[in-house]
N, C-alpha and C positions, 0 to 999 in steps of 0.2 A: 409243635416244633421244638426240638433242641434246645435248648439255653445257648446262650453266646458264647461262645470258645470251647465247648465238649465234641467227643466223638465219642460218639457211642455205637456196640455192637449188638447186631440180634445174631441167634443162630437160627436156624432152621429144622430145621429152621429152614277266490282265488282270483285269485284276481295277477293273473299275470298282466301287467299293464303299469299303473301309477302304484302299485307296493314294489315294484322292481326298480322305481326311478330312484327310493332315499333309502340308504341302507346303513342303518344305525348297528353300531358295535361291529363284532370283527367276525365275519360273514362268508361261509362257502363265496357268496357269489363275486366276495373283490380277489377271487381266483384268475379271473377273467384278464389274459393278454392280448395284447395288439394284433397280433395275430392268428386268434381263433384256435381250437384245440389241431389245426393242421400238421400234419406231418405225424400226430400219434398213431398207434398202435391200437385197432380197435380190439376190448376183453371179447371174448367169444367163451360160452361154455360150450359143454357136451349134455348129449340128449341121459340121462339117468345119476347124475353123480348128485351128490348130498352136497349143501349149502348151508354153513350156517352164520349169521351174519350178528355178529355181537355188539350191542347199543349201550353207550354208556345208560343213556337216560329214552325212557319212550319220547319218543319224535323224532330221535338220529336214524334210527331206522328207516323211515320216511324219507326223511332230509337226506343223508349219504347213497342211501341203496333202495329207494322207490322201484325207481326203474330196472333195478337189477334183480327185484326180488320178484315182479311180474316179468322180465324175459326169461330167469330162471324155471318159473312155473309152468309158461307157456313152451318151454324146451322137455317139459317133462320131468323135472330137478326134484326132486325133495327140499326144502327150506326148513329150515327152522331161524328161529331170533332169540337171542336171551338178552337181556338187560338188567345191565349189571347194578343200576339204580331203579330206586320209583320214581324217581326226579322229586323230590320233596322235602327238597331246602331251599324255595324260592319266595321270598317275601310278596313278591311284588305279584305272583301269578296266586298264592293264598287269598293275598288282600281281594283283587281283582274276582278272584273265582268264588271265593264266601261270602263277597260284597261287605267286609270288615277292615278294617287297619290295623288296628290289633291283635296278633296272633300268635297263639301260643303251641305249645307239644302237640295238642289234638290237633288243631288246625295244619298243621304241618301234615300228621296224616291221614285227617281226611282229603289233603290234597296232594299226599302219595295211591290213595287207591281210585282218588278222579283219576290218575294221569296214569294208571295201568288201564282202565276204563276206557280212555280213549286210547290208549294203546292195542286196545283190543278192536274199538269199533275202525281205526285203522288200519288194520291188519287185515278185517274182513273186508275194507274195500279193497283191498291190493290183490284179494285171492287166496288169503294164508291160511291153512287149515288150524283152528285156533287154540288145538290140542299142540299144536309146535311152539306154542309161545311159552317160553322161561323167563320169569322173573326171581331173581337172584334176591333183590328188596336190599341190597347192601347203600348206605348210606349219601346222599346226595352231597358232592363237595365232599366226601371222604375217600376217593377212594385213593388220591395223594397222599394223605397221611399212613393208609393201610399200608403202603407199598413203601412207604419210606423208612417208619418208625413204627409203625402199633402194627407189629409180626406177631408176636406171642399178646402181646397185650389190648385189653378191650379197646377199640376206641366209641365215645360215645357223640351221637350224631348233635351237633350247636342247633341244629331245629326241630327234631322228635325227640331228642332227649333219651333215643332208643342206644342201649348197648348191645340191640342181637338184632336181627330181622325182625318188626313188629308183624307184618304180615303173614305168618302164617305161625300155625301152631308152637311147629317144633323148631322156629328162627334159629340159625344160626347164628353169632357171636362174631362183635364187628373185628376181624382179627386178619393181618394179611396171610398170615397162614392159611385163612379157613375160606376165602375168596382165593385163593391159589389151589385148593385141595377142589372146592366147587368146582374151576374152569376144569381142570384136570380130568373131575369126573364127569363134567360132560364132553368134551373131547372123547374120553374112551368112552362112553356111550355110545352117542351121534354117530361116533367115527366121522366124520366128513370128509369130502375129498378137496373141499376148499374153505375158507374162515375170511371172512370178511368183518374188518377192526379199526377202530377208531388210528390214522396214521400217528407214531412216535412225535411229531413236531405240529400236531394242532393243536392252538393255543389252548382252550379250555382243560382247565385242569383234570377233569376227570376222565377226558376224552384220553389227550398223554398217558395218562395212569393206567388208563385201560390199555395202550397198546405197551403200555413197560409189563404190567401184570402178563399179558399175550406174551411176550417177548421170554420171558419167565417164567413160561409156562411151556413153550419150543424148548426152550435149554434140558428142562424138568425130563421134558416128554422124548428128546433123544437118546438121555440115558437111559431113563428106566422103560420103554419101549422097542419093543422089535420092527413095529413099524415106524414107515418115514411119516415125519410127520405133515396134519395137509400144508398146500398151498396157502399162503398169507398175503390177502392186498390189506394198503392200510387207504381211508378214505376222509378225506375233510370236510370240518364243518364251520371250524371258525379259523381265520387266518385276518393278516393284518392288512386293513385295505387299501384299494389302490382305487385311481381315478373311480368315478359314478362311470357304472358300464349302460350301453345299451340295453332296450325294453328285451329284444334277442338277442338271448344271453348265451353265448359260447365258451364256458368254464376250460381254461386248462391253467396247468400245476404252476407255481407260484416261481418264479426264476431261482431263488434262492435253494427249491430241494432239484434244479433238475443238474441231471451230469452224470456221471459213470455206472453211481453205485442207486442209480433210480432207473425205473422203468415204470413209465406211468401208460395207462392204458384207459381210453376213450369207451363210453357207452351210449351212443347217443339213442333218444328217445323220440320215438315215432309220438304223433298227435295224441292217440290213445292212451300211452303208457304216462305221456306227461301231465293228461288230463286228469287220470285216477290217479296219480301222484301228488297233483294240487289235493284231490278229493280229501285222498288220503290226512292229510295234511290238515284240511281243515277238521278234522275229527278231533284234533288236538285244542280242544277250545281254552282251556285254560293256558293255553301258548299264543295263540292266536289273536286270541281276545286282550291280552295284556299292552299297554301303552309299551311303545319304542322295540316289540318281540317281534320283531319283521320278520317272520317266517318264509313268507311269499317271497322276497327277495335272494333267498336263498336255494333259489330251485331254477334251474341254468337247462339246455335241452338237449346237455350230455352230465354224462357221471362220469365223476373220476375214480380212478384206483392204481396207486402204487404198488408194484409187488417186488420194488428192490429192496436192498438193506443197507443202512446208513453205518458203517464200519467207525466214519470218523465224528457221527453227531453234528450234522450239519447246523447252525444255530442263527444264521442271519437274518434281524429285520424278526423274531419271532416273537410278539410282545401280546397280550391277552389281555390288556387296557392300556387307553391313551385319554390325554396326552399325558407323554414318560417322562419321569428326568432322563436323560441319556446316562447316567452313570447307573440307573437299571437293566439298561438293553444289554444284552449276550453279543459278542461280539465270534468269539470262538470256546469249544468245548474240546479237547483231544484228549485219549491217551496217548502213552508213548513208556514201552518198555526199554528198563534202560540198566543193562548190570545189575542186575535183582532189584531195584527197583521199579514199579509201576509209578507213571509222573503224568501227575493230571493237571494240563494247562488250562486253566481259567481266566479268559479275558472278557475286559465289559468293552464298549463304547467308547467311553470316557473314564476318568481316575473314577474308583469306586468310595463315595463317601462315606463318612460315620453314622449317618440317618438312617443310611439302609441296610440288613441284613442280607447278608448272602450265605449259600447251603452247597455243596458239594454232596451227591450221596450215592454212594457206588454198593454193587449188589455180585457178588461172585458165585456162583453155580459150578460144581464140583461134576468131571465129565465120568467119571464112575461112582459104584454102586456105594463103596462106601463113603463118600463125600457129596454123593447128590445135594445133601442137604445144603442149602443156601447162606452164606454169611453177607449182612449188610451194614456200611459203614457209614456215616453222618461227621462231615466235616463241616464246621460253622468258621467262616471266614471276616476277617477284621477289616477294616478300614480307617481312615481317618489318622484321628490321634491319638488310637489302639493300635497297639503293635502288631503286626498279622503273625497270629501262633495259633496253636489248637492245644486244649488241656482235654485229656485220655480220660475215662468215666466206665470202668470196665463191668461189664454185665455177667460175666464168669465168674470164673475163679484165676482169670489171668490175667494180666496188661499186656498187651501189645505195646512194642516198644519201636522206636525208630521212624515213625513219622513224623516227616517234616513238613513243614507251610510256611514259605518264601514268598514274601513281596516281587510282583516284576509290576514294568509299566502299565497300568490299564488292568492288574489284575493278579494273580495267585499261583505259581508251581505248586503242588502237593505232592509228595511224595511217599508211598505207600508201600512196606518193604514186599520183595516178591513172596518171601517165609508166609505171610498174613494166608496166603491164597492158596485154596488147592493146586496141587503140580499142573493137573489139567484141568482149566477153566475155561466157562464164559464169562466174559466179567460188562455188565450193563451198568452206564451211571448218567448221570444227568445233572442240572444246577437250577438254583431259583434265588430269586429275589422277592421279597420282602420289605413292605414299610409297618411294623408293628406286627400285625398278623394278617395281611390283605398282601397276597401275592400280586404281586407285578408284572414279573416277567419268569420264564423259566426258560429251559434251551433244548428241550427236546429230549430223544435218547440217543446215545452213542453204545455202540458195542465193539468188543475186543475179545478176539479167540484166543487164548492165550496157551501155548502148548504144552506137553507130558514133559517129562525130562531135560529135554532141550532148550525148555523157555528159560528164562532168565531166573539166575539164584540158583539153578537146579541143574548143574552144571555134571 
């Protein structure tokens, strides 16, 4: 993470029954409203198109798209799955699964190739041809930092102690450039006609990270491609809960992401498909098996999937442990162009304290050939009885000049000159909080089209 008051630039640069009654931590299943997933829009594919369904960590695949990845099959679809972790930065599933407390770098990953393992014996109960399955091996709990700050630079993973992909010969190097060039090149591979992703505003950190990388990877892939790029739903797995639902669980989308710029779509699951879904599911022993990893609670007897786009960063109620101070909770995220300026409004809750850290970090993608390349920015935000300002840490051979960071009630204007940005951009940012180095809360992703000539500054 940034140091306190820098900004800095990259260039590019089963039991369905009593596991459904306690649902510990923040859970597909406290999805669940008052009135059942009614009035959605059931997903439907087509009989031949290519799926490929992207997991942060082996088990999302299960948990998000079970059911979608056996109606897919049995429609005749091609699948594939890549996962973008081994999941093997988990103390508590190491301890549990080596039957040890203690554990160190090995241990970490011999419980990254358990949990491709059961990624695998998962996969074969769903139907998946298991030459389709991609593991990417990039760092568990890393892939926020890759996308935020370690673009050119190695990051190295706080539980294998790895700075490339350990698992396989020729590992790639934990860099968000080189998990952006990855997705990239499976995309043009696969080709798919549709991409199923962890949604922009599910709490877990690496879940978000994945759909920002996804997100950044659309922008990438409309310049420098002829074709459109596929369809995008995003699907959740952890969200912040609400009342204990019923043992029959009818999952729909959380009040806070539904309205204009969403369109959530229903897949409900016949007997069969939800049974080898549990099945599935328990293959994951080292998930399973772990105290308070309520898996089983997280499996409802429809799936969800969003295939809108959040233009303004919807951010309400979206917090990835409790209980919060309230002066960590996101209250609003926008941009807003303004006279060559880009003005990023950041509000909490409540006044934001001096105890916690807060992070602004916006990501600009250039819409031609020669500015494809990506520039990302890190604004670290004050509070308290620190004056809210940002000290400039130039990664070039330049400084960027004329950004500003104004206190308002509850939270921060930033102001970012429009010169900073290519003429025509997408420009992606998001926020987080911070107690020390243990995120709290973040706020999702927001995006802004920003136009050629016309936009703002460029008069």
């Amino acid at each position: 993470m940034a140091a306190p008051g820098r900004v800095s630039f990259d260039r590019l640069n089963s039991n369905r029954g009593a596991g459904r009654h306690w649902l510990l931590g923040f859970t597909v299943a406290s999805l669940v409203a008052i009135h059942g997933a009614a009035g959605l829009d059931t997903l439907r594919l087509r009989p031949g198109e290519r799926i490929l369904v992207i997991a942060p960590h082996p088990d999302d695949d299960v948990l998000g798209c079970g059911g979608l990845i056996q109606h897919a099959l049995a429609a005749g679809d091609s699948v594939w799955v890549a996962y973008m972790t081994s999941g093997d930065g988990s103390w508590s599933s190491a301890a549990v699964t080596l039957g040890k407390p203690f554990i160190g770098a090995k241990d970490y990953l011999r419980l990254g190739r358990e949990r491709m393992a059961e990624a695998t014996d998962g996969a074969r109960v769903l139907g998946l041809p298991l030459n389709q399955l991609i593991f990417l091996g990039y760092p568990d709990r890393g892939l926020a930092p890759l996308w935020q700050e370690y673009w050119n630079d190695a990051f190295k993973s706080p539980a294998t102690a790895a700075t490339r992909n350990p698992y396989c010969v020729s590992g790639r190097r934990y860099t968000g450039a080189r998990v952006l060039a990855d997705v990239m090149a499976l995309l043009r591979r696969l080709r798919p006609d549709r991409v199923f992703a962890p949604h922009p505003c599910d709490a877990h950190t690496d879940h978000w990270a994945t759909a920002a990388i996804m997100a950044l990877a659309r922008e990438v892939w409309n310049v420098a491609e002829t074709t459109r790029f596929p369809l995008m739903y995003g699907y959740m797995v952890h969200y912040s809960p609400l009342p204990e639902p019923d043992e029959e669980l009818t999952l729909s989308p959380p009040r806070s992401l539904c309205g204009p710029r969403h369109h959530w779509l229903s897949l409900p699951l016949t007997d069969v498909e939800l049974a080898r879904k549990e099945n599935a599911l328990d293959r994951h022993v080292s998930q399973t098996g772990t105290p308070g990893n309520n898996l089983a609670g997280r499996i409802g007897l429809n799936e969800l999937f969003d295939e809108g786009r959040s233009d303004t960063g919807p951010v309400l109620d979206n917090a990835p442990a409790a209980p919060l101070p309230t002066s960590a909770r996101f209250d609003t995220l926008v941009a807003l162009p303004d006279r060559g300026t880009l003005t990023f409004r950041v509000l909490m809750k409540s006044r934001p304290t001096a105890e916690l850290r807060y992070s602004l970090f916006i990501h600009a993608v250039g819409r031609d050939l020669d500015s494809i390349l990506h520039r990302g920015l890190i604004v670290d935000l004050h509070a308290g009885d620190k004056a809210a300002g940002v000290t400039i840490m130039p990664e070039e051979s330049f400084i960027p000049a004329g950004i500003r960071v104004e206190p308002v009630p509850r939270g921060w204007e930033v102001g970012v000159p429009r010169a900073l940005f290519p003429q025509s951009c997408a420009v992606l940012y998001s926020a987080e909080t911070r107690w020390g180095s243990m995120l709290l809360n973040h706020s999702g992703l927001g995006e802004m089209q920003l136009p050629s000539e016309s936009g703002p500054g460029h008069q």
